[in-house]
N, C-alpha and C positions, 0 to 999 in steps of 0.2 A: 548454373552460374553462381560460385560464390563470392561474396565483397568478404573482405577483412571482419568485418566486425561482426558479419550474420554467423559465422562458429564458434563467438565467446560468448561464454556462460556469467552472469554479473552473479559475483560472491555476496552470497547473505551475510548479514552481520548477527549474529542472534546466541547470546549467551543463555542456557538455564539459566529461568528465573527470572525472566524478564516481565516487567510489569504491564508495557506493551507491546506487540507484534504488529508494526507497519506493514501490512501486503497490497503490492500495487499486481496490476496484470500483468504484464512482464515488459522486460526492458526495452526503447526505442534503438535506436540506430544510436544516438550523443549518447546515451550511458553504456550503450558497448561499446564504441569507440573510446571513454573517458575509463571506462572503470568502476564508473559510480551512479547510485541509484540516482534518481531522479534529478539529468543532468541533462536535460532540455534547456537551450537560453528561455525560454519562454515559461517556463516551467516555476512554481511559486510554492515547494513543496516546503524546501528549508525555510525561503521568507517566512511564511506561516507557522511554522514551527518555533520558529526566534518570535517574531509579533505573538504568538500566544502564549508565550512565554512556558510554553512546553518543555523548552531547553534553557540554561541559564544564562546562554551567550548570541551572538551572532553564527552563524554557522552555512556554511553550503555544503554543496555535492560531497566535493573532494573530505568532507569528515562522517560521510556515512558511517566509515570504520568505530567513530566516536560514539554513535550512540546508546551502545548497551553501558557505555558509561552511567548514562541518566536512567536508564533502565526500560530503554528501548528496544527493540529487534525491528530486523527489516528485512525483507523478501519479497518474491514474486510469485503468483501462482505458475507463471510457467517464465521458466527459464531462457526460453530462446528468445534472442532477439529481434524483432521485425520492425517495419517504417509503420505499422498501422496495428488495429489487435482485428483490421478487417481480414489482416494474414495467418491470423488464427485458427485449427480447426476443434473442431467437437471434441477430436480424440486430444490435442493439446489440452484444451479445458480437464476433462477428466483424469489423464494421467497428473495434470497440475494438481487436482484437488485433490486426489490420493497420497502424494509426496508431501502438500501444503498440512493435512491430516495428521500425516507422520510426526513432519517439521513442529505442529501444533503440540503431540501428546509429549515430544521428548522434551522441550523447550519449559511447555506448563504457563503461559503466559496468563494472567490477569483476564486480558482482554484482548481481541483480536479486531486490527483498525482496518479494514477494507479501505483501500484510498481507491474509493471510487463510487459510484451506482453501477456502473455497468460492471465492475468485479462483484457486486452485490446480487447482480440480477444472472451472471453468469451462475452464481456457486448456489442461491437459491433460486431456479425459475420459478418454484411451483407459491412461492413465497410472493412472487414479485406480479404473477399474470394479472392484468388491467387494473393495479393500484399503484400510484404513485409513491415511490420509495422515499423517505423521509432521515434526512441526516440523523446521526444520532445513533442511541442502542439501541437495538433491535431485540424480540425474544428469542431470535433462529440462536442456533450454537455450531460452532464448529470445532471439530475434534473435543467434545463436551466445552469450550472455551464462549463466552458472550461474546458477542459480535456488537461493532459499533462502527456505523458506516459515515464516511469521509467525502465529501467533492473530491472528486479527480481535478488536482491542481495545473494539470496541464493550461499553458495559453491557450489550448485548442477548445478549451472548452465552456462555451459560450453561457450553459444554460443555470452557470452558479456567476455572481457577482464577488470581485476580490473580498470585500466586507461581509457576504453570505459564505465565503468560505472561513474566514477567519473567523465568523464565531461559530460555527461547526469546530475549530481545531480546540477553542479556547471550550466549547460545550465540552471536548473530550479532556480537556485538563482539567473542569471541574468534576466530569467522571472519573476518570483518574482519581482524581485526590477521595473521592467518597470510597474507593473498593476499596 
């Protein structure tokens, strides 16, 4: 049985030469239905991005298209859309990593912003087995790219504070500004 929104594919925004690469795990049910990344009501991805003043202006969903303006990219390791990433399986995960790789060496980003711990823990297990994953950069790489992991801004998720995720966003703006 399919619903409307479980066979759209949410379009990356990602020019060469972007300074960072936003990867979230892939899209909910509101950003396949809308079109746009991170389009959960509950969801604090853009607030965070405006308050860390990562972008110059206010911004939501609907200007994902906007941000290789600033020198952004944004994507998902996998593409399909489900109500949970518990609808995920193994083989999803890995064909994600392998395309995300691709996505990573043609692009050449900066930096590579995992928006999440659980996309952290997905892309590196062996990284992550009984230690507590800590915002920020990491030494892992992907597709040779640094890696610098993000709270998942979802409202779903309990175990960052709106003020512990915003200075993880603002940590990554002053990384930014140093590469």
């Amino acid at each position: 049985m399919s619903t409307s929104w479980s066979s759209r594919r949410l379009r990356s925004h990602i020019r060469p030469g972007v300074r960072v690469l936003f990867v979230g795990i892939n899209p909910g049910v509101r950003s396949a239905e809308t079109g746009h990344h991170f389009a959960g009501d509950s969801n604090r991805f853009w607030k965070l991005l405006s308050e860390a003043k990562l972008v110059p202006e206010s911004i939501g969903c609907e200007d994902d298209g906007r941000l290789p303006e600033w020198g952004y990219g944004i994507t998902n390791l996998v593409a399909r859309p489900t109500p949970g990433i518990s609808d995920l399986t193994a083989a999803d995960y890995r064909r994600g990593r392998a395309a995300l790789v691709r996505r990573i060496r043609r692009c050449r980003p900066e930096v590579v912003a995992l928006v999440g711990v659980t996309l952290f823990r997905a892309l590196f297990p062996e990284a992550s087995r009984g230690t507590a994953i800590a915002c920020g950069p990491r030494p892992e790489r992907l597709g040779g790219v640094p890696v610098f992991v993000l709270p998942n801004p979802s409202g779903r998720n309990a175990n960052f504070t709106y003020d512990e995720m915003l200075q993880a966003f603002r940590k990554l703006k002053r990384y930014r500004a140093r590469t």
